[in-house]
ROLO-868105 format. One record per residue: y, x, z of N, C-alpha, C, CB in turn; residue in three letters. Coordinates in pm, whole numbers, plus 32768, in hexadecimal, padded with zeros to 4 digits. Glycine has a CB too. Example, Ala and Ser with C-alpha at 12.3 -4.5 7.8 and 13.67 -1.06 7.14 Angstrom:
<pts>
7DC78527830C7E3E84CE830C7EB68528830C7E41846B8389ALA 7F1F850582C47F96855782CA8003850A83137FC48580823CSER 
</pts>
This chain:
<pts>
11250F6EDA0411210EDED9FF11900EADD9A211300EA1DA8CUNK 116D0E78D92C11CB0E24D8DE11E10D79D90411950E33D84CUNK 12540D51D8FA12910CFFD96E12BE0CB3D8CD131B0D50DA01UNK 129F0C2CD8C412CC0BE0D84313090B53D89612350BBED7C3UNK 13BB0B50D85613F10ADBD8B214000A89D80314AB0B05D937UNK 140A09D5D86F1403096ED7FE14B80937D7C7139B08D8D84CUNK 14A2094DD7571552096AD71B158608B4D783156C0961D5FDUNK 15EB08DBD796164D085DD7E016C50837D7A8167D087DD86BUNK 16DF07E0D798175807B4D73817B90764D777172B0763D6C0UNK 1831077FD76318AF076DD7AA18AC06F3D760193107DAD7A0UNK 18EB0671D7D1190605E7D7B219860612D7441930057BD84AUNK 19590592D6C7197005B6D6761A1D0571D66718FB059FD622UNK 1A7E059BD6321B050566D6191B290586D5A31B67058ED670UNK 1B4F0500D5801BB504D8D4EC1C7D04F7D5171B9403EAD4C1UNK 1CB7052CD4C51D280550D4BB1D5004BBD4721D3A05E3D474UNK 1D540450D4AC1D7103C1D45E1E1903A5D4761D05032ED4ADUNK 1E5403D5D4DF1EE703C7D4C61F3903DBD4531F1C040AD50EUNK 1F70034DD4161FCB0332D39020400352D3AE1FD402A5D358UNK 20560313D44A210D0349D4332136038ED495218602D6D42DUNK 219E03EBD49821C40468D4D42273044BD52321BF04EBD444UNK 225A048DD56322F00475D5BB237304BBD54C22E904E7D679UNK 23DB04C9D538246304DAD4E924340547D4D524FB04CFD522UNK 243005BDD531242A0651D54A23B40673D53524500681D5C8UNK 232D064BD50D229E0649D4CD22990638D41E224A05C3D515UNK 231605ABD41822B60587D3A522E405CDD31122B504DAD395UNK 234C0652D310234506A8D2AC22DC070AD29123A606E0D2B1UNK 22930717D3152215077DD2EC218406F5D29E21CC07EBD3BAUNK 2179069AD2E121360650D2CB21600641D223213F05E6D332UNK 21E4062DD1F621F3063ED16A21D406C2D1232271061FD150UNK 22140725D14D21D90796D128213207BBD11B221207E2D17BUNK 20E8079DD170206407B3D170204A0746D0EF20170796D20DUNK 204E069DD0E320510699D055207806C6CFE020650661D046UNK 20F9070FCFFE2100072ECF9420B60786CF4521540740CF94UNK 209C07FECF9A202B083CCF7A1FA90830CF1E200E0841CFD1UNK 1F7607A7CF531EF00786CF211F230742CE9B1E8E0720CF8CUNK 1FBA06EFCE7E1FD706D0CDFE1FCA070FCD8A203306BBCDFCUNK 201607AECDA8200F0828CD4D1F9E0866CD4B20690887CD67UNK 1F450854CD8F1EBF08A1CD561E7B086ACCFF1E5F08BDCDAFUNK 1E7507AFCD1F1E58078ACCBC1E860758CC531E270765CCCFUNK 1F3907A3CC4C1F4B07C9CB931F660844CB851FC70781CB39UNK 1EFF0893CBB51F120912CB881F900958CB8F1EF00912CB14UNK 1FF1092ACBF32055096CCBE2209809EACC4D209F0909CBCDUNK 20280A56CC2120180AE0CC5920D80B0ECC4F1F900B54CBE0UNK 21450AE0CBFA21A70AF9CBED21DB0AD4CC7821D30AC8CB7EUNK 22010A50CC6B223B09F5CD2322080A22CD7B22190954CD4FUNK 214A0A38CD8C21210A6FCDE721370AF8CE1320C30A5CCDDAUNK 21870B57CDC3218D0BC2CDCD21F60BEDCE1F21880BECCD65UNK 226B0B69CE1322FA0B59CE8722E00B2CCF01236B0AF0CE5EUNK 22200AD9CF1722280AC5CFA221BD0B1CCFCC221B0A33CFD3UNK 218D0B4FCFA3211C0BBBCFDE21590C16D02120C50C08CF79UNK 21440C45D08021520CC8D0BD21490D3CD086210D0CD5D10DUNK 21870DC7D05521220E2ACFF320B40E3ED04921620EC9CFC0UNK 20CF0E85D10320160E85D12E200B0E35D13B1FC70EBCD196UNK 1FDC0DA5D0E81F900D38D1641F090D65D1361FAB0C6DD15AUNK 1EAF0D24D1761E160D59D1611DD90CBDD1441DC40DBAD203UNK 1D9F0C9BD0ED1D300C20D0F21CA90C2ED0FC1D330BD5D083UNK 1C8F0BB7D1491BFB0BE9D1871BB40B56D11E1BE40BE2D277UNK 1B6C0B7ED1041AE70B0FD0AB1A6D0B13D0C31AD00B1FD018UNK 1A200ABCD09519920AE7D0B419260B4DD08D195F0A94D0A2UNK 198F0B8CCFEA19410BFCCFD8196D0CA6CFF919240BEACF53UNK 19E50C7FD0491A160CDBD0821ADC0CF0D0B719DC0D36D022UNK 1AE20D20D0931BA20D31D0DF1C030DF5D0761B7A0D72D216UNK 1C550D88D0741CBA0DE5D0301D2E0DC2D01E1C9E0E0ACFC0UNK 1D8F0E30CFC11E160E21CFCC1E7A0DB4CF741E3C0E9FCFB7UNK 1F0C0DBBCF501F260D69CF341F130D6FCE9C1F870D52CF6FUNK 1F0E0E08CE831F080E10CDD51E9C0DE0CD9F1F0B0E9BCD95UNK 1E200E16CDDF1DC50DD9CDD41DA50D3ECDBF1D9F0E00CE21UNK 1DEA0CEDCE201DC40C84CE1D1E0D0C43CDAE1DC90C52CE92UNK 1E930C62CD7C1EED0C39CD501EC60C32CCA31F5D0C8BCD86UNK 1E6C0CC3CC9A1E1A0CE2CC2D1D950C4DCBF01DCA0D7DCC6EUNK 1D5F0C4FCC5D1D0A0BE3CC841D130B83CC271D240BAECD03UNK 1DA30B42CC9B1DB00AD1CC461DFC0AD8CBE41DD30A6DCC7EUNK 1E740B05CB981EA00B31CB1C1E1B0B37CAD61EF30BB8CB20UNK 1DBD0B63CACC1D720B73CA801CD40B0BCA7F1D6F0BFACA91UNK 1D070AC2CAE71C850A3DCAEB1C190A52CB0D1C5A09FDCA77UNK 1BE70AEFCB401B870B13CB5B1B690AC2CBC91B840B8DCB63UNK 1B8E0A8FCC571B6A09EDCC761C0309B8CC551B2B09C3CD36UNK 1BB0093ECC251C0408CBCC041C120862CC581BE10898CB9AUNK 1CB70851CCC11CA30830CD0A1CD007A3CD0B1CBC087DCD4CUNK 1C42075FCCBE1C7E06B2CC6E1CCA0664CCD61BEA0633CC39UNK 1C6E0642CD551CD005C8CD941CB80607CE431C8104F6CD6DUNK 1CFB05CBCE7E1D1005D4CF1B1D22053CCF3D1D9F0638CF4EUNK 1CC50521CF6B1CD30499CFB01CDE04CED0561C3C0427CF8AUNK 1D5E04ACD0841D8C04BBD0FF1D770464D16F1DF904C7D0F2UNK 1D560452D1D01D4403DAD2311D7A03C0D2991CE303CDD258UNK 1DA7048BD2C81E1F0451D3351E2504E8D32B1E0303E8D3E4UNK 1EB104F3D3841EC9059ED37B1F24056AD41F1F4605FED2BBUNK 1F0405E0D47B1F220611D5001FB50697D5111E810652D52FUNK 20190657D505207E06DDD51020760717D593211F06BCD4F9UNK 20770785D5B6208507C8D61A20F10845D61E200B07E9D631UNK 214E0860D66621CB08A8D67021980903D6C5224D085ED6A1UNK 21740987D68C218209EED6C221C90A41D719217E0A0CD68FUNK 223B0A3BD6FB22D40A79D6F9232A0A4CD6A222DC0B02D6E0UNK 23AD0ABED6E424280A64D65B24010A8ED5EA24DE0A8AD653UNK 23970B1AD5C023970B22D54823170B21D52823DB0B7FD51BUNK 22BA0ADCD53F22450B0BD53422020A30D54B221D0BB1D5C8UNK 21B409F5D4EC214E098ED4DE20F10975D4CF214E0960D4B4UNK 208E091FD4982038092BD4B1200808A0D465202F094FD530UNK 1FBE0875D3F21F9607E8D3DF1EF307EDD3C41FEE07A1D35BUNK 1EC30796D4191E2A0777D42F1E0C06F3D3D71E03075AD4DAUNK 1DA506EBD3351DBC06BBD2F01D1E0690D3181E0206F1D282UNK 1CE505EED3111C5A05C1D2CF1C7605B2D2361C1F0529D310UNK 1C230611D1F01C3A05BBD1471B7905D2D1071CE50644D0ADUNK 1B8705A6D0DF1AFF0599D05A1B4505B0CFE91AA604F5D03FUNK 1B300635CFD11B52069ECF301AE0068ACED11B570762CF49UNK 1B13066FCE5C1ADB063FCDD31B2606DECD861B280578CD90UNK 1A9C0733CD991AFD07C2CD2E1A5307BBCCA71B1B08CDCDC5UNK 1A9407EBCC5A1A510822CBC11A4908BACBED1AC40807CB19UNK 19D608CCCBF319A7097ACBD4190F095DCB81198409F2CC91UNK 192B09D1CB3018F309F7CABB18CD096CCA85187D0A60CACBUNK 1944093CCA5A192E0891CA0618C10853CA7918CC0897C935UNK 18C00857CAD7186707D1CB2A18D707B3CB9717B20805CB86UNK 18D00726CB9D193106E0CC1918BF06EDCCAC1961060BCBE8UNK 192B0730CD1118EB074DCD9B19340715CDDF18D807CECDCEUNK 191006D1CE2819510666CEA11928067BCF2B192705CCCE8AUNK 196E06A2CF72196A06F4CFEF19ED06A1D04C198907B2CFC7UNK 19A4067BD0CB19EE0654D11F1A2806EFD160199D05EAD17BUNK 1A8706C1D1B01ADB0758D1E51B26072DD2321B3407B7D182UNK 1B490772D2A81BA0077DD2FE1BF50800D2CC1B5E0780D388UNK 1C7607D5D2A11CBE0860D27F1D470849D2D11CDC087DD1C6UNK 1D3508FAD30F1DA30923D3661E36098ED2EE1D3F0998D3F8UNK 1EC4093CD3071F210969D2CB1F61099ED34E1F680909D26DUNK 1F990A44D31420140A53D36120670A98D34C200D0A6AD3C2UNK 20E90A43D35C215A0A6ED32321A90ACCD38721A809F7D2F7UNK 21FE0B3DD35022450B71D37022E30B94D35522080BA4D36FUNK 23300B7FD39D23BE0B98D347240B0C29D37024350B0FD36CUNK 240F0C3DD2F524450CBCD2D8248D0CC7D27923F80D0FD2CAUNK 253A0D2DD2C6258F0D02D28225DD0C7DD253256D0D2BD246UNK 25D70C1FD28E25F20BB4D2B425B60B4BD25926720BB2D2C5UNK 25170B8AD20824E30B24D1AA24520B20D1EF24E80B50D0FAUNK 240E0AA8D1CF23850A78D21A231A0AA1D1CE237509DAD230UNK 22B30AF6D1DA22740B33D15F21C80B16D1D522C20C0AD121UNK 21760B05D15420C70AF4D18620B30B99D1C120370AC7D0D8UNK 208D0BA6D22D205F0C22D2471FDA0C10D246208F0C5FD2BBUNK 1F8B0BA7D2821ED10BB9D26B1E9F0B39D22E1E6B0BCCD30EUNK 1E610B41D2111E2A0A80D1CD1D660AD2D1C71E9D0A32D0B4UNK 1D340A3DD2301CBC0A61D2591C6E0A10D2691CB80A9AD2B1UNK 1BE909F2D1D61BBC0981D1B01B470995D21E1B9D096ED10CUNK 1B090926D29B1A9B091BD2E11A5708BDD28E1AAE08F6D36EUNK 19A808E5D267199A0854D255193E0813D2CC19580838D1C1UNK 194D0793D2C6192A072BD31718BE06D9D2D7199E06DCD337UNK 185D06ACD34717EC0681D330180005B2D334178406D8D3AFUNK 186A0573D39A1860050AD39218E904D8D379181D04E3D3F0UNK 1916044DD39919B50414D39719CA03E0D3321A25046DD3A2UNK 1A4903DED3201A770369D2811A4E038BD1E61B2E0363D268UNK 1A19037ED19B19F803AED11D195C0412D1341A8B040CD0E2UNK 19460436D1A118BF047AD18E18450461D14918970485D1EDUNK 184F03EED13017CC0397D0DE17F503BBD07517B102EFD0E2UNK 184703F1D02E186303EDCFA91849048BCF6418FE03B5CF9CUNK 17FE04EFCFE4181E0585CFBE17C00566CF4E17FB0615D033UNK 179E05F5CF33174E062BCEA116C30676CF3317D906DBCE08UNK 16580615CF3A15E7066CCF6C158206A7CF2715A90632CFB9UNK 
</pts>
């Protein structure tokens, strides 16, 4: 007997919080900053906050930091704009964060603009007494702020 269940979907939540408590709102900067330097290509800066293992997860798959770092240095996606809408800090530990981002990404691959809403998970780790991306993990999302605007 094959048994077919009907997919169910978790009530849906926006990460819409703008402002962050004292002790939050450097990751909340950090996680922008992030999305600044990707979209100027600057695989150099990004290379002081990346983790060497962090792993990135995307929609066409997940890998390391050289890799990714390669990526964008080289525009293979181009990661034009990040429109942000709210980002969620969460404190792990003393060394360990966490920022829960809503954005609608505007990237260029193979010369066409793709616009993809996303829920992306940052998390930082400090090591050695500096704050470095250990995972960055694009979900995409079907509804919320900017969704009308994807590429269908």
């Amino acid at each position: 007997m094959v048994t077919f269940a009907a997919p169910t979907y978790a009530q849906f939540q926006n990460f819409e919080n703008k402002t962050h408590t004292p002790e939050a709102q450097p990751f909340a900067d950090l996680g922008q900053k992030v999305f600044d330097l990707m979209a100027q290509k600057d695989a150099t800066a990004l290379k002081e906050i990346f983790h060497p293992n962090a792993m990135f997860v995307h929609m066409g798959g997940y890998w390391g930091t050289e890799q990714e770092l390669g990526i964008i240095g080289q525009g293979f996606i181009f990661y034009k704009q990040t429109d942000v809408y709210g980002m969620d800090v969460k404190k792990i530990n003393d060394d360990n964060w966490a920022v829960y981002s809503t954005i609608v990404l505007t990237a260029e691959l193979g010369g066409n603009d793709v616009i993809t809403p996303f829920f992306v998970t940052q998390t930082f780790t400090r090591e050695n007494g500096k704050w470095l991306l250990s995972a960055m993990v694009f979900t995409t999302r079907q509804g919320g702020p900017g969704a009308d605007r994807a590429n269908h």
